[in-house]
C-alpha positions as CSV (number, residue, x, y, z in Angstrom):
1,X,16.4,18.4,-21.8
2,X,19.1,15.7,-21.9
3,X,19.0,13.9,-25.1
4,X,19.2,10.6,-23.2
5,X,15.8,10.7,-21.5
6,X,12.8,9.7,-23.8
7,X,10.4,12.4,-25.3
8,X,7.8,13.2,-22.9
9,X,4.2,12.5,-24.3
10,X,2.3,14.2,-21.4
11,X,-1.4,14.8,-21.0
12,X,-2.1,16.4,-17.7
13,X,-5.8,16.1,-16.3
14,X,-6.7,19.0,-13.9
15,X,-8.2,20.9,-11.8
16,X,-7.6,24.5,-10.2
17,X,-6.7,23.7,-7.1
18,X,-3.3,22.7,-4.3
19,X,-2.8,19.1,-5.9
20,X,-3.6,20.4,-9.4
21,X,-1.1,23.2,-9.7
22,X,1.5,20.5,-8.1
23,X,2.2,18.8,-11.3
24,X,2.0,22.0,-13.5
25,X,4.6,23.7,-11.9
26,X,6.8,20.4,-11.9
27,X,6.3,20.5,-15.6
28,X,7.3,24.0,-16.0
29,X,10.4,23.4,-13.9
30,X,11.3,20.9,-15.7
31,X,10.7,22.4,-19.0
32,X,9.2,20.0,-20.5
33,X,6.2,19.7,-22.8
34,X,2.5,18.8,-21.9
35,X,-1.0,19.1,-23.0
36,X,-3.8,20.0,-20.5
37,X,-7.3,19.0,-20.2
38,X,-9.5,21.1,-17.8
39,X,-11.6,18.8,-15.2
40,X,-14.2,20.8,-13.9
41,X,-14.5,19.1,-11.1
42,X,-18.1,21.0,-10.4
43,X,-19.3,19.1,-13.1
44,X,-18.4,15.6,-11.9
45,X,-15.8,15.9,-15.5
46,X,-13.8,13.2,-12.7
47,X,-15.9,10.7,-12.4
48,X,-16.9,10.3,-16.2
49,X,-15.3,7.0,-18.1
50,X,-12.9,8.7,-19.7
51,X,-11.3,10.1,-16.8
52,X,-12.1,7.3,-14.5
53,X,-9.7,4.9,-17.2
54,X,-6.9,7.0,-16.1
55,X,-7.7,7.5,-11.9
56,X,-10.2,4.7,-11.0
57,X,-10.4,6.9,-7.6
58,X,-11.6,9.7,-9.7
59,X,-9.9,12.5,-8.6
60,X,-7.1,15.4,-9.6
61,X,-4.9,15.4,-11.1
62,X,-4.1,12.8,-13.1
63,X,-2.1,12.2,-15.8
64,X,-0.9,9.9,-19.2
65,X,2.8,9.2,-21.0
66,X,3.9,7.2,-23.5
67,X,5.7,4.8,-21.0
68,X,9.5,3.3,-22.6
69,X,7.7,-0.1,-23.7
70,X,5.7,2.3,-25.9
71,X,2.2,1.8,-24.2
72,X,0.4,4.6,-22.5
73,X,0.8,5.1,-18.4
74,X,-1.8,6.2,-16.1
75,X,-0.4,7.9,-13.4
76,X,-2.7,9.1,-10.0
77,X,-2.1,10.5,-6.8
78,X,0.5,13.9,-7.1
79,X,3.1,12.7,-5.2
80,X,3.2,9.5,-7.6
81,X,3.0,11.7,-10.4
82,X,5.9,14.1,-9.1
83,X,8.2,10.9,-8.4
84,X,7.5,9.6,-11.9
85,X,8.3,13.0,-13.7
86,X,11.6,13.3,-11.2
87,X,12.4,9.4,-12.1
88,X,11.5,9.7,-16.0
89,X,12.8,13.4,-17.0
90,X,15.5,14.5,-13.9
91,X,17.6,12.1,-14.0
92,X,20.1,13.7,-15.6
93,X,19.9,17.5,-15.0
94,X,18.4,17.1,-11.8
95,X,16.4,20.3,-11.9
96,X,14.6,19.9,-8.6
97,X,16.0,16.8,-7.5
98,X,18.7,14.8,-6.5
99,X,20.2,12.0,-7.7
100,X,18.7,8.3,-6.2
101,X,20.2,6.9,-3.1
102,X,21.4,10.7,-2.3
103,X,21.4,11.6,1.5
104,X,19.3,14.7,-0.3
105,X,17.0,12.3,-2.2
106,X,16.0,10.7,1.1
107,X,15.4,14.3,2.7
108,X,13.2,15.0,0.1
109,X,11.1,12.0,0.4
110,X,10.6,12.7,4.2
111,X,9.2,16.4,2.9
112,X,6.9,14.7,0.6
113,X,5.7,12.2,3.0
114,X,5.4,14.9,5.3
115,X,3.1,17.2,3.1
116,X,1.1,13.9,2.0
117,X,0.2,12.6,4.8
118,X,0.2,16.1,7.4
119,X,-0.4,19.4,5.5
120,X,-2.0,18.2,2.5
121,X,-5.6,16.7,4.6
122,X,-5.3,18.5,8.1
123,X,-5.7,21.8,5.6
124,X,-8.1,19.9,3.4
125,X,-10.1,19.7,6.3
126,X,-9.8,22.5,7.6
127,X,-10.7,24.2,4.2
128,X,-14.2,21.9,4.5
129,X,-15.0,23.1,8.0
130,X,-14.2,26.6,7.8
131,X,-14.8,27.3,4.3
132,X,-17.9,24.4,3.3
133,X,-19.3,22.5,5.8
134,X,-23.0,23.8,5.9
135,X,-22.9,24.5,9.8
136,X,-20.0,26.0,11.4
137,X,-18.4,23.4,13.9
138,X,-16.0,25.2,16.3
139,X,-14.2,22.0,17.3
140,X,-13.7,20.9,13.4
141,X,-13.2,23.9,12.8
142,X,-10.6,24.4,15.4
143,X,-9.2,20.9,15.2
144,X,-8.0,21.1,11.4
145,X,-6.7,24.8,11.9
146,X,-4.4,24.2,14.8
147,X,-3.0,21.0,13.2
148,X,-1.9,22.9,10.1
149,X,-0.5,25.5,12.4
150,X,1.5,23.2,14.1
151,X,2.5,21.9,10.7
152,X,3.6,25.4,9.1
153,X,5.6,25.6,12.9
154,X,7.3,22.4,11.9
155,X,8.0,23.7,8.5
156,X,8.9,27.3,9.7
157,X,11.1,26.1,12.2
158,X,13.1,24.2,9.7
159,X,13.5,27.0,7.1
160,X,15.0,28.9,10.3
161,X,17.5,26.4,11.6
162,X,18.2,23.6,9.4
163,X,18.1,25.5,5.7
164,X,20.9,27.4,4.5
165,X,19.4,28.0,1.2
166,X,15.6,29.3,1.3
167,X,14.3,26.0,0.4
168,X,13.6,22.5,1.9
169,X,16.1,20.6,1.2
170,X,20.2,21.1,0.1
171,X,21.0,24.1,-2.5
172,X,17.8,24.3,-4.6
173,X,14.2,24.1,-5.1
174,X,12.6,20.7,-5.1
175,X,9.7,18.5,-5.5
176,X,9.4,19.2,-1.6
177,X,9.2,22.6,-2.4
178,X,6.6,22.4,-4.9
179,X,4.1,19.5,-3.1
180,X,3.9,21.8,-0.4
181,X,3.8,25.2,-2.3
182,X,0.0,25.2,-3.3
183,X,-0.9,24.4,-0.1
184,X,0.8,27.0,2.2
185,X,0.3,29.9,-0.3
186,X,-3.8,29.2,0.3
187,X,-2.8,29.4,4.2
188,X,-5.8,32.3,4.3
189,X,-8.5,29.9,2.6
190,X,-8.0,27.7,5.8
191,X,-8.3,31.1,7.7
192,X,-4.5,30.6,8.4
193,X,-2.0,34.3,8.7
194,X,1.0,33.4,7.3
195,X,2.4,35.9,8.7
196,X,2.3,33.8,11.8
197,X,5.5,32.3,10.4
198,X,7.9,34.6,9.0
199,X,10.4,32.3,7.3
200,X,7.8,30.6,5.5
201,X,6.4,33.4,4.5
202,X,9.9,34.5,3.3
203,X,10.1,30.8,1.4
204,X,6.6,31.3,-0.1
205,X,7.3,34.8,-1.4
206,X,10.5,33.0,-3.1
207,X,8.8,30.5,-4.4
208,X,6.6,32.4,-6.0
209,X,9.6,34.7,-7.7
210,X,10.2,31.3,-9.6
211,X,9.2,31.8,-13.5
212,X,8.4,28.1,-13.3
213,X,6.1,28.6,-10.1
214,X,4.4,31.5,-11.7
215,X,3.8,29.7,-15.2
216,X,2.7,26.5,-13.4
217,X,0.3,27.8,-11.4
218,X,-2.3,29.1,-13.4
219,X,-2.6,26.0,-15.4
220,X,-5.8,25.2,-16.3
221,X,-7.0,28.7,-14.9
222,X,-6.0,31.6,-13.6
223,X,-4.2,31.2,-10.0
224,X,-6.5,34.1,-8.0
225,X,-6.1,33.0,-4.3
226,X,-4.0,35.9,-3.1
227,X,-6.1,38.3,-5.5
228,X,-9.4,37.9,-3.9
229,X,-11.0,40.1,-1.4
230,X,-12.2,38.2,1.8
231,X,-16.0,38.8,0.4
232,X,-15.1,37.1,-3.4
233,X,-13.6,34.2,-1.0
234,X,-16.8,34.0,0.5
235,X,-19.2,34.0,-3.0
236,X,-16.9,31.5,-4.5
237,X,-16.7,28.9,-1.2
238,X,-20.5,29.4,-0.8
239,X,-20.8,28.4,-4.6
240,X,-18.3,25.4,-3.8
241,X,-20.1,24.3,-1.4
242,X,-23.3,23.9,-2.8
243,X,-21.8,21.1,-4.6
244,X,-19.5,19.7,-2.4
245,X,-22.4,18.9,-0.2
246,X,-24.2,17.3,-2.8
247,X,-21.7,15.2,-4.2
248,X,-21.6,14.3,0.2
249,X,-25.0,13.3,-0.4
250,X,-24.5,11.2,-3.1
251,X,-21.7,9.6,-2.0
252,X,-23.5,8.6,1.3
253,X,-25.8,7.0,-0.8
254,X,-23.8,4.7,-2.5
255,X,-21.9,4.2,1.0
């Protein structure tokens, strides 16, 4: 790391899941230093004080830096956390950025936005109504799944015609790259083939070559959703569920 950017004082709150392994793998491909703090989010660890301090919204990730007036930040929300880590410790090697005002920094914000506000929750969803919801509902079901298709076909088309490198945006891996990484490697938890899309399928198998990628991603836990057999998919999203409906319940109530 440059000597001109400040010395990172990082404590990353997390989870094992898309958004969570979003700001690992930033880290790692940055190279910088962090500490992480495992949020079982079964537990509710995310909506005790401690945690609530930092994310009021009490959810993953989240995370804390000695800021450059030498008070502690409270960052939420990936994407804010992946701009802040670009703004605070890329500036100058540019890793997986480029620089501000770029025609390439602007690209990559479209990507973000993109994965934020598209892949990120049509997947989500269709996650809950394939993998949790406790009665299956074709159209939810079928709603959420042919969304994210047609957002891997937007993605997949790009990588085809408009990338000349592998990856999202100019000559290199990204923020782009990573925001959506998490999500598109889990394609077969939203009952998604990837294969359905070869050149994504090509990007995802680079990706995943990275040393950073495969560090980052198994931070808090071990990164298993390629390992596991369709019937250990189905034990583990019948145990999530049990609790995702509960904490449903709950929240109803307070609604």
């Amino acid at each position: 790391m440059s000597l001109t950017q400040k010395t990172p004082d990082i404590n990353l709150y997390t989870a094992q899941t898309p958004n969570g392994i979003k700001i690992s793998i930033t880290l790692e491909e940055l190279g910088i230093p962090y500490r992480t703090h495992n949020i079982d989010i079964s537990q509710n660890h995310q909506k005790e004080p401690l945690f609530l301090a930092i994310n009021p919204n009490g959810r993953i990730p989240a995370l804390t830096d000695t800021f450059s007036d030498g008070q502690t930040i409270h960052l939420f929300e990936s994407g804010s956390i992946m701009q802040y880590l670009v703004e605070q410790y890329d500036s100058v090697d540019r890793k997986i950025s480029y620089p501000a005002g770029s025609r390439e920094s602007y690209e990559v914000n479209n990507w973000l936005f993109f994965l934020n506000a598209g892949v990120g929750p049509m997947q989500g969803q269709a996650n809950h109504f394939f993998r949790y919801a406790p009665e299956k509902i074709q159209y939810g079901i079928s709603r959420y799944q042919n969304e994210t298709r047609r957002l891997y076909g937007v993605l997949d088309k790009h990588l085809a015609t408009s990338s000349s490198s592998g990856y999202l945006v100019g000559d290199k891996c990204t923020v782009a790259d990573i925001a959506h990484w998490g999500w598109v490697t889990a394609a077969g938890w939203a009952g998604i083939d990837i294969d359905e899309f070869p050149h994504l399928k090509a990007w995802d198998d680079r990706m995943l070559a990275r040393p950073g990628v495969e560090k980052g991603r198994h931070v808090p836990s071990r990164h298993r959703v390629k390992e596991m057999s369709e019937e250990e998919v189905e034990k583990h999203a019948q145990e999530n569920a049990k609790w995702i409906q509960r904490e449903q319940a709950k929240d109803a109530k307070k609604g």
